[in-house]
MARBA-560701 format. One record per residue: z, y, x of N, C-alpha, C in turn; residue in three letters. Coordinates in steps of 0.001 Angstrom, whole numbers, plus 500000, padded with zeros to 6 digits. Each point is the difference from the previous one (the first is absolute). Layout:
N
ZYXZYXZYXALA ...
This chain:
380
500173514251516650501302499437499709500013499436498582UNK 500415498562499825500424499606499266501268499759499370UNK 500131500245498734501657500204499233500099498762499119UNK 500338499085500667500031498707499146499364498486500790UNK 501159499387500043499301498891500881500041498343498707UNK 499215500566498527499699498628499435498526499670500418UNK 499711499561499023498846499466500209498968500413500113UNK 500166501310498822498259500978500306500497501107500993UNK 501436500340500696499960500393500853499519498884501291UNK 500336499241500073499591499437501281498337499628500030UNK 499809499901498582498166499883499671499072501268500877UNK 501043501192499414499743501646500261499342499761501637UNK 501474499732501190500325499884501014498857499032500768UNK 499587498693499277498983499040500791498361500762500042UNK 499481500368498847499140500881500044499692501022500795UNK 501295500715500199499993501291500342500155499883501558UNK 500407499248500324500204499090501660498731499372500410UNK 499001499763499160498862499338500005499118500794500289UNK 500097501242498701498990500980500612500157500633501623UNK 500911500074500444500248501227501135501389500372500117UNK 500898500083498805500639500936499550501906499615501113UNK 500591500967500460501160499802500284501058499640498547UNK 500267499336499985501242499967498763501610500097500129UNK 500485500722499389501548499673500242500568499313498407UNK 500326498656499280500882499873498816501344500282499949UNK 500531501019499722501208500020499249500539499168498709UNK 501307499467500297500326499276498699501447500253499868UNK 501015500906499127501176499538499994501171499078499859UNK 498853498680499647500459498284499994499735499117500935UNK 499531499063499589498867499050501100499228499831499743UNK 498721499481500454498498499738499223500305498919498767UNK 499406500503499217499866499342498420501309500036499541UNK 500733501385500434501596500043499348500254500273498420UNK 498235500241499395500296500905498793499266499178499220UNK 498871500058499406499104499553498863499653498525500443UNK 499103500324501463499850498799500029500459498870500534UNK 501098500262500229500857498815500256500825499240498524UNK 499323500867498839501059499245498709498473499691499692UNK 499054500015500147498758500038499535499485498065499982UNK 499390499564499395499068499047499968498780499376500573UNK 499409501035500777499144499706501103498760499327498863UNK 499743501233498628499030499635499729498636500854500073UNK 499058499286500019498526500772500248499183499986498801UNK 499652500551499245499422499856498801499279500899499558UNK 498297499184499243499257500896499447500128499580498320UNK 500460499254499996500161499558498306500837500112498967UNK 500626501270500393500922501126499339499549501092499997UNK 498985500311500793498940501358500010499324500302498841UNK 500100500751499492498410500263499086498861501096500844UNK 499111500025499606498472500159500995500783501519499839UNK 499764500866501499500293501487500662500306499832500781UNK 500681501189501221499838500145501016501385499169500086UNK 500998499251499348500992499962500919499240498451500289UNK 499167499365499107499945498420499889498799500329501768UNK 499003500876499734499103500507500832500849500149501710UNK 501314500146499635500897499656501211500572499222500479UNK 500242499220499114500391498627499905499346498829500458UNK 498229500595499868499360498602500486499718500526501297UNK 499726501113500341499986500233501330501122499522501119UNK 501437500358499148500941499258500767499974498536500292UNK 499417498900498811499652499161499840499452499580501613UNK 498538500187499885499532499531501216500443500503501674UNK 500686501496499789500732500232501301501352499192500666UNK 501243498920498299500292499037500335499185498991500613UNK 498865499597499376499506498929500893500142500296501138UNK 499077501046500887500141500319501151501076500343501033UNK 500917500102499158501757500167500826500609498779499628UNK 499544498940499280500588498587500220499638498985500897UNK 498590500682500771499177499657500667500944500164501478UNK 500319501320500216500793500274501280501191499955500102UNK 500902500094498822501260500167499962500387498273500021UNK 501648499982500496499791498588500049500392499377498797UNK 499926498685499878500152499175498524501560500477499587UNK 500708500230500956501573500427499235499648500874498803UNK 499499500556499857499762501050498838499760499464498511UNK 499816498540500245500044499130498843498414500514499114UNK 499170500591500343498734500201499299499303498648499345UNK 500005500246498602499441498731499250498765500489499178UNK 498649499438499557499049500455499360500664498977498773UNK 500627499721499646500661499619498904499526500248498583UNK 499826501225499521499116500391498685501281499785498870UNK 499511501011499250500878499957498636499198499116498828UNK 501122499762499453499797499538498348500304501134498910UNK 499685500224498901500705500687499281499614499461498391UNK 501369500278499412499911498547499045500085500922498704UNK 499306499631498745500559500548498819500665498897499251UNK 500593500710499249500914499150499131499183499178498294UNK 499489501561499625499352500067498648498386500121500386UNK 499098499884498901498625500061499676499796501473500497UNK 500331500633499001499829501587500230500602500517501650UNK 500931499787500498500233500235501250498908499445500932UNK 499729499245499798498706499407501032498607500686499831UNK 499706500416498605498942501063499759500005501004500751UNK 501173500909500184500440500820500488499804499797501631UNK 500528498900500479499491499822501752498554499612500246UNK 499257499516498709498857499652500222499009501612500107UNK 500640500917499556499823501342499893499582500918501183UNK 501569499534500556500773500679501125498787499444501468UNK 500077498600499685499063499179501475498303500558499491UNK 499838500084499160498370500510499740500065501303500658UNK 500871501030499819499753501025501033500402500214501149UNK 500613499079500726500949499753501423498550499677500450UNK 499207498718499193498711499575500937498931501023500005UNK 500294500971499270498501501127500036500769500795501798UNK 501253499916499850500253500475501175500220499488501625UNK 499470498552499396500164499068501482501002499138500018UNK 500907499490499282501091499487499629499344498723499899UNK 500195498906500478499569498990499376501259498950499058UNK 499369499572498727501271499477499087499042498686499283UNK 500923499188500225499626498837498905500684499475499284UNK 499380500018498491500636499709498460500424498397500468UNK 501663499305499700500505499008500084500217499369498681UNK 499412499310499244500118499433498924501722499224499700UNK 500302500328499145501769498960499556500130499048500961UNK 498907499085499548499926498275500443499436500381501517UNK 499685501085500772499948499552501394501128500591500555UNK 500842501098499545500655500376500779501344499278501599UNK 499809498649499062500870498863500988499505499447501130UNK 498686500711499773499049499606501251500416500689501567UNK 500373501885499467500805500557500945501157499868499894UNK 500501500295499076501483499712500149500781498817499069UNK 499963498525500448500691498895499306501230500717499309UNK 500967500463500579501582500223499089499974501273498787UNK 498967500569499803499653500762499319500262499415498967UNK 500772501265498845500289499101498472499094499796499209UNK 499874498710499121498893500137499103500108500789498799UNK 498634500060499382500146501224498915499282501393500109UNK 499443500281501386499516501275499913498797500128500123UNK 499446501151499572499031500290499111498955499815501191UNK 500260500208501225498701500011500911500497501323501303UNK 499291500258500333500367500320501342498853500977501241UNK 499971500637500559499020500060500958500095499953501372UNK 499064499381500829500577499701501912499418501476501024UNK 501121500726500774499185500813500359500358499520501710UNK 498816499607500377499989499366501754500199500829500858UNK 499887501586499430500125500833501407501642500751500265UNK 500826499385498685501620500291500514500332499355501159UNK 500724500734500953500831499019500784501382500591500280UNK 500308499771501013501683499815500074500250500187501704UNK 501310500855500299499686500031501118501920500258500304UNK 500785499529501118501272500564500491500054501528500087UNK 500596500615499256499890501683500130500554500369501007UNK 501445499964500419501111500093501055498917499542501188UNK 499873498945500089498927498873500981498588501103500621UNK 499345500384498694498976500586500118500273501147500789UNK 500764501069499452500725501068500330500349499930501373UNK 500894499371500816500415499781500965498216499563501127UNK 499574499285499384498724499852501585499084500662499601UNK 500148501039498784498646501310500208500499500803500683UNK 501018499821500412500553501204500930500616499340501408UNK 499711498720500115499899499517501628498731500261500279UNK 499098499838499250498395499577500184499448501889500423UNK 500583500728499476499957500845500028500389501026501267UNK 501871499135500082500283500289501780499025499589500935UNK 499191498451500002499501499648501273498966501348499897UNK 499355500454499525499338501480499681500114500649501981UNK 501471499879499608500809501282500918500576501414499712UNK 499452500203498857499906501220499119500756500039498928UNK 501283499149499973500928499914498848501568500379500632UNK 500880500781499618501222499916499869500608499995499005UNK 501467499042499619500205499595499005501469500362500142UNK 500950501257498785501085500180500582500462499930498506UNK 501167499257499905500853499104498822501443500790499978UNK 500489499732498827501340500480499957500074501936499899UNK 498775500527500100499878501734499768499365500213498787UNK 501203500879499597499530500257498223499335501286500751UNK 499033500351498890499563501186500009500675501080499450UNK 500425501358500451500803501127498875499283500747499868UNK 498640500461500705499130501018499877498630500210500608UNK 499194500359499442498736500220500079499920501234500878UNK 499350499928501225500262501179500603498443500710499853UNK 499522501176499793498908500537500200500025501605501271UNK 498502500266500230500388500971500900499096501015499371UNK 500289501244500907499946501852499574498664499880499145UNK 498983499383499823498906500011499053500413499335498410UNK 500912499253499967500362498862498956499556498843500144UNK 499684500048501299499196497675500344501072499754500222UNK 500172498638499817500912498757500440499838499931501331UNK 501414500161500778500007499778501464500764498918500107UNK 500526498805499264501048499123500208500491499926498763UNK 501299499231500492501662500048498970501096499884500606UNK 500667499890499747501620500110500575500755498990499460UNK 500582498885500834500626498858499516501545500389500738UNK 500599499285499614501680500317500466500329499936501553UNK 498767499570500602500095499501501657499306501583500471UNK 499440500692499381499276500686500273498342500360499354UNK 499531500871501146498717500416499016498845498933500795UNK 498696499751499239498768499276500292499010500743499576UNK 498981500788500881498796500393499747498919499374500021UNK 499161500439499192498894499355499589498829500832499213UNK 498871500033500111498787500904499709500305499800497925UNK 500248498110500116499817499652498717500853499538499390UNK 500584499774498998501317498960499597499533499856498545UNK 500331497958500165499245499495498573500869499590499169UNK 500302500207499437500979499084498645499695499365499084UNK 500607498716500961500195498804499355501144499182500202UNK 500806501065499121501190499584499846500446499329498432UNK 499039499431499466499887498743498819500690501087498906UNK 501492499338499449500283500384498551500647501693500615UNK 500215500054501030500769500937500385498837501006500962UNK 498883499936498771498668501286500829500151501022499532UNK 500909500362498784499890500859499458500906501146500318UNK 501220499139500940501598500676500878499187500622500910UNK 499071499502500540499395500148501687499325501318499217UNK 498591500047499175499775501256499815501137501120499209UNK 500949499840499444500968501168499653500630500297501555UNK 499452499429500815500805500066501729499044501201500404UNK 498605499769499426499002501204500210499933500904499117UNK 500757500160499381499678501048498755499058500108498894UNK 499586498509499739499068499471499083500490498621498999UNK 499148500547498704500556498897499269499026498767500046UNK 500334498801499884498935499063499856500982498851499333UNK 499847499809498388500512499494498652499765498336500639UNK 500867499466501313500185498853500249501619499399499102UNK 499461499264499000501584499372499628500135498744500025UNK 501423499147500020500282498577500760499648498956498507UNK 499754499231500077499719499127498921500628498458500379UNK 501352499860499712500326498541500702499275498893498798UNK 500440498662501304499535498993499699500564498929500553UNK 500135498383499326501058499516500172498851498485500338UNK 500736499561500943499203498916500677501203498116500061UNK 499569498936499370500706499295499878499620498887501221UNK 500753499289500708498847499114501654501120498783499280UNK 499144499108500114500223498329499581500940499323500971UNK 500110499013500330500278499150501382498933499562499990UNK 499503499956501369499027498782500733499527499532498845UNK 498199499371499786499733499392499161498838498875500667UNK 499796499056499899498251499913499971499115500599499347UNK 498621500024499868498904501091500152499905500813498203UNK 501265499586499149500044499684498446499060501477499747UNK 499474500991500373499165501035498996499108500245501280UNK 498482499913499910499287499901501323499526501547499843UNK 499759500821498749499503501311500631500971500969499525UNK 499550500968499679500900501203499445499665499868498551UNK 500596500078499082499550499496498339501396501108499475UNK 499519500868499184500531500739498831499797499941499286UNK 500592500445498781499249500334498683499398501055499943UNK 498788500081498655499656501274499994500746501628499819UNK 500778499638499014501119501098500277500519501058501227UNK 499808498869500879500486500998501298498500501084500650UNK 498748499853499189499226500977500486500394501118499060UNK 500250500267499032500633501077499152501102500565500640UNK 501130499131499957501393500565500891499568500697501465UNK 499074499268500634499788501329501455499118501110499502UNK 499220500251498974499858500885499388500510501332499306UNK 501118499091499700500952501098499412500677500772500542UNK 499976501072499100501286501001500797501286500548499397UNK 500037498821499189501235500127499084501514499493500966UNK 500942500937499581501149499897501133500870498647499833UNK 500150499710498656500658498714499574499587498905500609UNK 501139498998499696499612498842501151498837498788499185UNK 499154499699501012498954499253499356499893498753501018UNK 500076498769499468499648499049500749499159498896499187UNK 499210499317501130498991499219499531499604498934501418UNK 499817498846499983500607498789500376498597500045501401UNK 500261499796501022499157499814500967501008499229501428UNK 498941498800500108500636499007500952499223499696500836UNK 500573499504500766498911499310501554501202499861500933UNK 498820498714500728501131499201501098499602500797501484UNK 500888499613500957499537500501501267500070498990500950UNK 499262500315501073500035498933501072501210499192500613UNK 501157500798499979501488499890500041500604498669498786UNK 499437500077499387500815499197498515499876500408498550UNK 501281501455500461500444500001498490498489501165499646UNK 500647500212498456499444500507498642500264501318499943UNK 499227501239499905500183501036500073500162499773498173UNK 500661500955499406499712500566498853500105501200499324UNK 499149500808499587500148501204499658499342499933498384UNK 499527501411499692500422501352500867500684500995499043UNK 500741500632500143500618501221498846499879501113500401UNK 499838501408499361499769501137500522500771500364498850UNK 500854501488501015500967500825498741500298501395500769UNK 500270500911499507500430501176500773500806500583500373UNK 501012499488500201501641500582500268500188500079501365UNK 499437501007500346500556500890501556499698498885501211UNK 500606499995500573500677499377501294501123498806499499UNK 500387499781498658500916499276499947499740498469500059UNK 500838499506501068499661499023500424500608498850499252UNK 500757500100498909501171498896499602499334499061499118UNK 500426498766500995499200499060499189499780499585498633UNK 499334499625499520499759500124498123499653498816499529UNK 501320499118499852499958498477499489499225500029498573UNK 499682500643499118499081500114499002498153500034500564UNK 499949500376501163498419499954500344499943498582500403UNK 501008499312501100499476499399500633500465498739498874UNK 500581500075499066499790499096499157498629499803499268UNK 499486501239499624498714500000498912498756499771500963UNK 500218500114501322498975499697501232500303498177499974UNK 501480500123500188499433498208500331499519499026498533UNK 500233500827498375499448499254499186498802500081499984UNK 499409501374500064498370499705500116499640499428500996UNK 500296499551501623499190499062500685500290498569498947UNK 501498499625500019500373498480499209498568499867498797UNK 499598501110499418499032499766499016498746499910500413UNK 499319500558501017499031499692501078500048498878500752UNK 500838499480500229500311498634501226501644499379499467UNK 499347499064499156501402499736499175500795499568501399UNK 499589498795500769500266499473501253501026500852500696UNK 500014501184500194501027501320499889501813499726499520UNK 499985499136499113500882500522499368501252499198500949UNK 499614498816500566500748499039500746500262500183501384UNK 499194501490500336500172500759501229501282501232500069UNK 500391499816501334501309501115500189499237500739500472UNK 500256501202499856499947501703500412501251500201500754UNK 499316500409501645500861499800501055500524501533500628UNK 499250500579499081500070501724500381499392500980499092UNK 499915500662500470499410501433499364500127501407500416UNK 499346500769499867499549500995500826499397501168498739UNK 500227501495500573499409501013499718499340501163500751UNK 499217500409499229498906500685500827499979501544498978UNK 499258500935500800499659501334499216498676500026500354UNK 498719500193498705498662500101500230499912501621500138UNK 498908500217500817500027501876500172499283500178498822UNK 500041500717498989499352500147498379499490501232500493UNK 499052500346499441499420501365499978499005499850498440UNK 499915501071499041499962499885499065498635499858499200UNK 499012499915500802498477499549499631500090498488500919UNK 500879499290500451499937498954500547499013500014501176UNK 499583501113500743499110499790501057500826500428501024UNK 499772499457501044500803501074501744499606500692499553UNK 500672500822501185499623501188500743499202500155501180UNK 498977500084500830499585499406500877499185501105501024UNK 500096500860500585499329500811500879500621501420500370UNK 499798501014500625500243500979500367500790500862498862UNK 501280500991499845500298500849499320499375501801500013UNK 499072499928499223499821501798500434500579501018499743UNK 501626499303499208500966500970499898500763500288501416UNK 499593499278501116500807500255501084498701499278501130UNK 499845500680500783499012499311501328500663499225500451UNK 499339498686500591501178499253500590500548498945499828UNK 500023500143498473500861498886499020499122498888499526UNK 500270498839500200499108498917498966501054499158498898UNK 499491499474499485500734499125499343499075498555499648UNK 500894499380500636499669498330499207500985498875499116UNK 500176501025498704501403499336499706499439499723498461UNK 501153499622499243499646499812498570499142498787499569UNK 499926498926500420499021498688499840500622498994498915UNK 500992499994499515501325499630499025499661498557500654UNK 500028499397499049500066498240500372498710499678500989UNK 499355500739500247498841499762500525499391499946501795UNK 501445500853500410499744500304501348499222499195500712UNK 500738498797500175499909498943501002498546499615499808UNK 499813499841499126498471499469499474498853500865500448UNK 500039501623500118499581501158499870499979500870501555UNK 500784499210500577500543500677501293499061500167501122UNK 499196499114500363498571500218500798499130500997499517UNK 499557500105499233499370500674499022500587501818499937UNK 500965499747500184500542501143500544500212500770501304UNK 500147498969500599500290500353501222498425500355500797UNK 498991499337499664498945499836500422499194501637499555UNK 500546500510498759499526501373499437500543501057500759UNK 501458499729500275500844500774500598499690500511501716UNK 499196498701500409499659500246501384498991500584499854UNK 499096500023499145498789500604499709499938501602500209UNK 500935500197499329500273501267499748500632500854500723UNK 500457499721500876500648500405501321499519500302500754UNK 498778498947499977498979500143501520498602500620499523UNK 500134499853498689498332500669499530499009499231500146UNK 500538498496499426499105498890500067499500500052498966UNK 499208498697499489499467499552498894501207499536498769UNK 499613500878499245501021499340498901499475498929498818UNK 501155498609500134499017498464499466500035500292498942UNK 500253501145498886500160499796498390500805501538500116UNK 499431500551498385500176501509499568501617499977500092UNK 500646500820500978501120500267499460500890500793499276UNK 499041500797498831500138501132499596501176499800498571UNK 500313498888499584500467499271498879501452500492500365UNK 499861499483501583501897499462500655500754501861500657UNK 499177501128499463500229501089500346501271500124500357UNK 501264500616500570501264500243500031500517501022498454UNK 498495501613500073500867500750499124499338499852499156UNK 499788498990499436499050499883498349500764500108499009UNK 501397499998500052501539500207499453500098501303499435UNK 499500500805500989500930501399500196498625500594499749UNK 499341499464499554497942501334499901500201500398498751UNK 499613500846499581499857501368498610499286498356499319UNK 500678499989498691498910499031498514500825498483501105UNK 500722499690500890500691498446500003500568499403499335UNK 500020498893499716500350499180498238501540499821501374UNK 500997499970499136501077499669500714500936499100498884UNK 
């Protein structure tokens, strides 16, 4: 049983339907009701620095290829590739830094000189210091994605998918294993129950009597009107590899744009820590739309037709959570991926089935532990 029908739950669910496995998803919304439906549908290794999460990342990498392969084109999958731009001399030292050890780890990056950068991206402002291209970002419909890993998953036969049931409890039996949970319709048994219930993994384990330090990290998303093709890949500044780094609660934003197959202009991204509160914050999405205007002056003569918020699942070494709990038999968790899910979500799901069935596992998952939190000497 699955507790969460986004994206690395339904990732969880295609795998796990693949191997053998009966599945049931629980969701108390609709599919992609939570993260990744405010999410960006980005895939990225060029915000990684070399370890196991980037080490997950490229694995997810090529398991997108292979699910863009079967899934249908609605899902909007683009090999698109990022830019990432510095402003100053010394900032570009610094990414020239960052890509020298991304490539010891398989990352491939190429140094963009000032004077070529118009080569990828014409509307790009002049003035900056240089740049680097990383070809293996791409971009994908999250909601889109979400929704046919879990048709692809029904034709299986081995999927049920039940919407609108919150979970209230973790049920276990006379040994202390997980026999189910209990949603308001009633109870659902199950040998296993996984959580991946995104910013809200951390409600699901206090449902089991366990802590797991999942907290919400919003983020504020600005969508253009309709455009022609005006920013062809994903292009940030360097700044924003620090800000997903951080784990500072204050609000931090730093300018990252890209177009979609649809038209308009995504623009992000800000991260800050205030709960669940959803109220919109005309101060971000102002300092979001000056740093794109300063990235893509071309920007400035464009309307912003909406906007949207999201909660990233934070967990406080910035890695998931990703495999079995041995504080409780029974229990898994695949939650905690912050901005990263969508990108990350095969990669997960693919470990997750692993582990269930006592397959081969594609990469150490000893990093993404559940109680590495709660162990005697844990940096918290």
């Amino acid at each position: 049983m699955i507790v969460g029908a986004g994206v690395v739950g339904a990732a969880c669910a295609y795998y796990a339907t693949r191997a053998g496995l009966h599945v049931t998803v629980i969701d108390r919304g609709p599919v992609a009701g939570g993260t990744t439906g405010a999410g960006e549908g980005n895939l990225l290794v060029s915000d990684k620095e070399p370890g196991p999460e980037l080490e997950l990342a490229l694995h997810s990498a090529a398991l997108w290829r292979d699910l863009a392969a079967e899934l249908p084109s609605l899902i909007e999958y683009e090999t698109k590739g990022g830019v990432v731009v510095a402003s100053t001399e010394p900032t570009l030292d610094a990414l020239r830094r960052f890509a020298a050890e991304q490539g010891q780890a398989g990352v491939e990056a190429t140094e963009v000189p000032a004077d070529r950068l118009a080569d990828l991206e014409p509307h790009l402002a002049p003035g900056l210091a240089g740049g680097f291209h990383y070809p293996q970002d791409a971009q994908v419909q999250p909601a889109l994605a979400a929704a046919h890993l879990l048709r692809a998953a029904a034709d299986a036969g081995r999927l049920t998918v039940r919407l609108g049931e919150e979970v209230t409890a973790v049920l276990t039996g006379a040994k202390g294993e997980v026999r189910g949970v209990r949603t308001r319709r009633g109870e659902v048994c199950a040998p296993n129950v996984l959580n991946a219930a995104g910013t809200w993994g951390g409600q699901l384990a206090r449902l089991a009597g366990l802590e797991l330090p999942v907290l919400p990290r919003r983020g504020f998303v600005l969508v253009t009107e309709p455009l022609p093709r005006v920013v062809r890949h994903k292009v940030y500044s360097a700044e924003y590899v620090a800000d997903v780094a951080s784990g500072s609660a204050a609000l931090q934003t730093s300018a990252v744009v890209e177009g979609t197959p649809a038209g308009p202009v995504l623009i992000g991204a800000s991260r800050e820590r205030v709960g669940f509160d959803r109220t919109l914050s005309v101060e971000v999405l102002r300092r979001l739309a000056g740093q794109a205007v300063r990235l893509f002056p071309a920007l400035a003569q464009v309307r912003a037709i909406r906007t949207y918020a999201g909660f990233r699942p934070y967990l406080p070494d910035h890695f998931p959570a990703i495999g079995p709990d041995p504080r409780l038999p029974g229990l898994l968790h695949a939650c905690g991926h912050e901005g990263a899910g969508i990108g990350l979500a095969p990669a997960t799901g693919a470990l997750i089935a692993a582990m269930l069935t006592d397959g081969e596992l594609p990469l150490d998952p000893a990093p993404f532990a559940p109680d590495r939190f709660t162990r005697e000497g844990a940096v918290r």
